[in-house]
C-alpha positions as a Markdown table, in Angstrom:
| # | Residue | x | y | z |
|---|---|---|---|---|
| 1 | Unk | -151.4 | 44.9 | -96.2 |
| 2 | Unk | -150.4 | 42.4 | -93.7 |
| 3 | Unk | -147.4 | 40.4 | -93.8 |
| 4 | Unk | -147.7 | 36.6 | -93.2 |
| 5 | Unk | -144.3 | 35.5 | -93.9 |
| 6 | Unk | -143.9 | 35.3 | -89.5 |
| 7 | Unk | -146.9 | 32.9 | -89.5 |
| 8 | Unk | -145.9 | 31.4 | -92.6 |
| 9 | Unk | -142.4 | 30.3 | -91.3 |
| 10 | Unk | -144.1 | 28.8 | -87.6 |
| 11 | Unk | -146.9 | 26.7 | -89.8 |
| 12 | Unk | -143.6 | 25.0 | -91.6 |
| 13 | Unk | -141.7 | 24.9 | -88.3 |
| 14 | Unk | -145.1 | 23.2 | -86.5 |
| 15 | Unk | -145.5 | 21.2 | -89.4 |
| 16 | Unk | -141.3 | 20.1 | -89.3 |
| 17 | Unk | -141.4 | 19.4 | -85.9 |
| 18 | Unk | -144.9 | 17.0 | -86.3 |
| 19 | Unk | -143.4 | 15.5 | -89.3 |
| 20 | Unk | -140.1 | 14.4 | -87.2 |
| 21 | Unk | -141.7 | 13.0 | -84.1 |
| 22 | Unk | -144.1 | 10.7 | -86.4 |
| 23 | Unk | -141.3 | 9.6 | -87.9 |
| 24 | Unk | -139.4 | 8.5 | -84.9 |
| 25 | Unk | -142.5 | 7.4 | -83.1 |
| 26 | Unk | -143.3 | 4.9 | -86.3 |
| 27 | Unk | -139.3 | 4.0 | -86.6 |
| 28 | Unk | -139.5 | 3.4 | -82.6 |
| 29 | Unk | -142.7 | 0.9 | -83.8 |
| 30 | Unk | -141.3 | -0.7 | -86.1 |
| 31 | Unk | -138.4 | -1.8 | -84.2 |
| 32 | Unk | -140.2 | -2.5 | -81.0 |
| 33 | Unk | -142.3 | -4.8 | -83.1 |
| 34 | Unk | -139.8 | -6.4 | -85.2 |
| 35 | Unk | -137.5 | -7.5 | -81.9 |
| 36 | Unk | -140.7 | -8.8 | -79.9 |
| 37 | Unk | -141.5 | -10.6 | -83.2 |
| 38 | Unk | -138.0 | -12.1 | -83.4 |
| 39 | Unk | -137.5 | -12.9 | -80.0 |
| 40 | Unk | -140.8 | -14.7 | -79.4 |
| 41 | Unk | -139.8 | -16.7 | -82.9 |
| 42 | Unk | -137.0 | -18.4 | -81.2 |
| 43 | Unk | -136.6 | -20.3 | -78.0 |
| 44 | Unk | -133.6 | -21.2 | -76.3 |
| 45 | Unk | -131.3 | -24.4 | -78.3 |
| 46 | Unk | -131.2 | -26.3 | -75.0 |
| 47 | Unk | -135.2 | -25.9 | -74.3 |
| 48 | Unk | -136.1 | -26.9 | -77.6 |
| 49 | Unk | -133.7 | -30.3 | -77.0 |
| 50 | Unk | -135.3 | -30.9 | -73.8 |
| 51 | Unk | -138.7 | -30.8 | -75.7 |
| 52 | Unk | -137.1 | -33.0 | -78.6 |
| 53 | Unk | -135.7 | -35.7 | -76.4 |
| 54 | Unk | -138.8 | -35.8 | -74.2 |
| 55 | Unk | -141.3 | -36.3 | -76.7 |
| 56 | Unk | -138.5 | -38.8 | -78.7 |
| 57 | Unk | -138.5 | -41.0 | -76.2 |
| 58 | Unk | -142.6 | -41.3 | -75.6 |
| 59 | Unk | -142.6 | -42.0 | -79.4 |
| 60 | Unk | -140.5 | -44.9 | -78.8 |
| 61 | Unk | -143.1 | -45.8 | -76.0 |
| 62 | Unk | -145.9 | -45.2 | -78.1 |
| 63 | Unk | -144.5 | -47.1 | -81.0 |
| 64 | Unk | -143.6 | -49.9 | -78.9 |
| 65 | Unk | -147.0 | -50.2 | -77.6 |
| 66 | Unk | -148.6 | -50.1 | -80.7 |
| 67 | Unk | -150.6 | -46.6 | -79.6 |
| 68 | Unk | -151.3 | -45.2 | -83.2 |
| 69 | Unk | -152.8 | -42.2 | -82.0 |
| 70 | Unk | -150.2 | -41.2 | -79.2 |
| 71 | Unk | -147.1 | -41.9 | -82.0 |
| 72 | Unk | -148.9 | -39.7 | -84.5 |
| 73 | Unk | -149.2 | -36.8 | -82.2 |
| 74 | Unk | -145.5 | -37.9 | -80.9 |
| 75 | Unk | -144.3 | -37.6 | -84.4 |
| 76 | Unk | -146.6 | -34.1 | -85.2 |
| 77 | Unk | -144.7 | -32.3 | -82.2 |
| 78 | Unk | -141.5 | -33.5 | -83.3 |
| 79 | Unk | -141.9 | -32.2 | -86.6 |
| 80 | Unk | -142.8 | -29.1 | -85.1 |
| 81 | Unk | -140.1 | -29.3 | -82.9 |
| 82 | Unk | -137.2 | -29.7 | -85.2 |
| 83 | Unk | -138.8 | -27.1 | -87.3 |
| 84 | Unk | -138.1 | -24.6 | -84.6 |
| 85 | Unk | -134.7 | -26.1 | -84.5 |
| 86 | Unk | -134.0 | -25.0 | -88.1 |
| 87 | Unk | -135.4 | -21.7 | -87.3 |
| 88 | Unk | -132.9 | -21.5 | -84.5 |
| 89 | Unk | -130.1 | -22.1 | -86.6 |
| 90 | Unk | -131.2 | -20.4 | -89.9 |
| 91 | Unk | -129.3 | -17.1 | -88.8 |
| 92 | Unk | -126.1 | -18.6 | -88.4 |
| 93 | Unk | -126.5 | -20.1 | -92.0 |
| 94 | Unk | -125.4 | -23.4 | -90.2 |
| 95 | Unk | -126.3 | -25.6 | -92.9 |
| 96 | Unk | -125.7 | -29.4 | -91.9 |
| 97 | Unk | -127.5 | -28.2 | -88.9 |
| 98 | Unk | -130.4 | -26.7 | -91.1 |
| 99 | Unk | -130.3 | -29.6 | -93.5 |
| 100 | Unk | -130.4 | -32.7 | -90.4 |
| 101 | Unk | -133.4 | -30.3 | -88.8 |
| 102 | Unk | -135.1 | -30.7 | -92.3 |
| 103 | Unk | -134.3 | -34.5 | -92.4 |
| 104 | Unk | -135.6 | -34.8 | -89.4 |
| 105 | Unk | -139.0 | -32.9 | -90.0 |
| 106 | Unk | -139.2 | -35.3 | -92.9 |
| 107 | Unk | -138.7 | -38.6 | -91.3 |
| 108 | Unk | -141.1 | -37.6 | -88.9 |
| 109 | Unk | -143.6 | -36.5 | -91.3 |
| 110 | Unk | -142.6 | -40.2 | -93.0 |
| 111 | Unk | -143.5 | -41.9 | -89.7 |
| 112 | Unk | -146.7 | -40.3 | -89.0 |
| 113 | Unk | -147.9 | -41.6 | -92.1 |
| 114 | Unk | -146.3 | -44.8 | -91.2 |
| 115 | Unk | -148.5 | -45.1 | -88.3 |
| 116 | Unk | -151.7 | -43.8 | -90.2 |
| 117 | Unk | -151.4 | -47.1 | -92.3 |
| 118 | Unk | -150.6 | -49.1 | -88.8 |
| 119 | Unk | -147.5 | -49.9 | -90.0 |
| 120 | Unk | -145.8 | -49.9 | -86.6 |
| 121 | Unk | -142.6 | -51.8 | -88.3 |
| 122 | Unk | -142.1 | -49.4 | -90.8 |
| 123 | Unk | -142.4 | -46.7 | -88.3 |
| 124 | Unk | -139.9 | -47.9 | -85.9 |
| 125 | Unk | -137.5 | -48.2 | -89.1 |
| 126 | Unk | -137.9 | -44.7 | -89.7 |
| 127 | Unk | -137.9 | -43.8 | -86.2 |
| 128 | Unk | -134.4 | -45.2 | -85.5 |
| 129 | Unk | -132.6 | -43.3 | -88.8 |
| 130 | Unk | -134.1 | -40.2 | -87.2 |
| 131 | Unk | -131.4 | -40.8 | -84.7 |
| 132 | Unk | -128.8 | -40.8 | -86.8 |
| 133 | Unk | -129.6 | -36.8 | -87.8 |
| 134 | Unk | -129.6 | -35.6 | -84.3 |
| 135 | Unk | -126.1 | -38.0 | -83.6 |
| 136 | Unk | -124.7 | -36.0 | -86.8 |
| 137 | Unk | -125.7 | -32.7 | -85.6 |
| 138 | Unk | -124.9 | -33.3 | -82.7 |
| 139 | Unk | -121.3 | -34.2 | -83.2 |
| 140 | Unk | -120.8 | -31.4 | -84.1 |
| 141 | Unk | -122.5 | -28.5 | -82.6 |
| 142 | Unk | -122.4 | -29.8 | -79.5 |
| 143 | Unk | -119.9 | -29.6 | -76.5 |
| 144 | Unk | -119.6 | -30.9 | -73.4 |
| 145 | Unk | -118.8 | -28.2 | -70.9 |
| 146 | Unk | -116.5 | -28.9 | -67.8 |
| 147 | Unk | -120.0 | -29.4 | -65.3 |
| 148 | Unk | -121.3 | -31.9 | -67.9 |
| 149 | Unk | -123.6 | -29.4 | -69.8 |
| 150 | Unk | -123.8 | -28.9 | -73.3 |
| 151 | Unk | -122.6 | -25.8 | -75.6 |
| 152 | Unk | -123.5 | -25.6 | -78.6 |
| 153 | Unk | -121.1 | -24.3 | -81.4 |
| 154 | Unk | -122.8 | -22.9 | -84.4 |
């Protein structure tokens, strides 16, 4: 009669040592997926702001020249845009920052229908209390640094 307990015992070691390294290669994964998926989620504050105050100030152009099409898709980005704001401060649970960010999206949204119904004097209404949600937030998260740059302070 043979004895199998020798082959027995490598099977469960093979079978151990498999086991483990498929673990850790799908924990590796997971966490090489979840940081790619979180760091292309978010852009810098300051590159989002240069977006925001870019594409703020051709709405203004846009509205003042009566271009419904160009202040609707001026209005679309910036709703965009300041959604990615509150995503950018979501994980500090910043929430007058989240809340002006939402305000914001809104107004926007309000304006781009504004503009659908060629209301131009409606939408420049809206489009000047928008201000006054970046002015709040910005009061207060942001810093001027010594070289004239801005910090923000969460």
């Amino acid at each position: 009669m043979r004895d199998y307990t020798y082959g027995a015992e490598l099977l469960v070691l093979y079978l151990a040592s498999t086991m483990k390294k498929n673990i850790f290669a799908g924990l590796l994964c997971a966490v090489a997926v979840l940081s790619v998926n979180v760091w292309s989620q978010t852009r810098r504050h300051d590159e989002i702001m240069k977006d925001v105050n870019a594409t703020y100030e051709k709405l203004k152009k846009s509205l003042d020249a009566q271009k419904d099409k160009e202040a609707f898709e001026d209005a679309a980005k910036l709703q965009k845009l300041f959604k990615e704001v509150e995503d950018f401060w979501t994980p500090f649970d910043t929430k007058d920052a989240i809340e002006a960010a939402r305000r914001a999206q809104n107004s926007f949204a309000a304006l781009s229908r504004s503009v659908q119904v060629n209301n131009f004097q409606q939408a420049v209404m809206t489009y000047n209390t928008a201000a006054q949600f970046c002015r709040d937030c910005h009061s207060v998260h942001r810093i001027q640094a010594a070289d004239k740059s801005y910090l923000i302070k969460p």
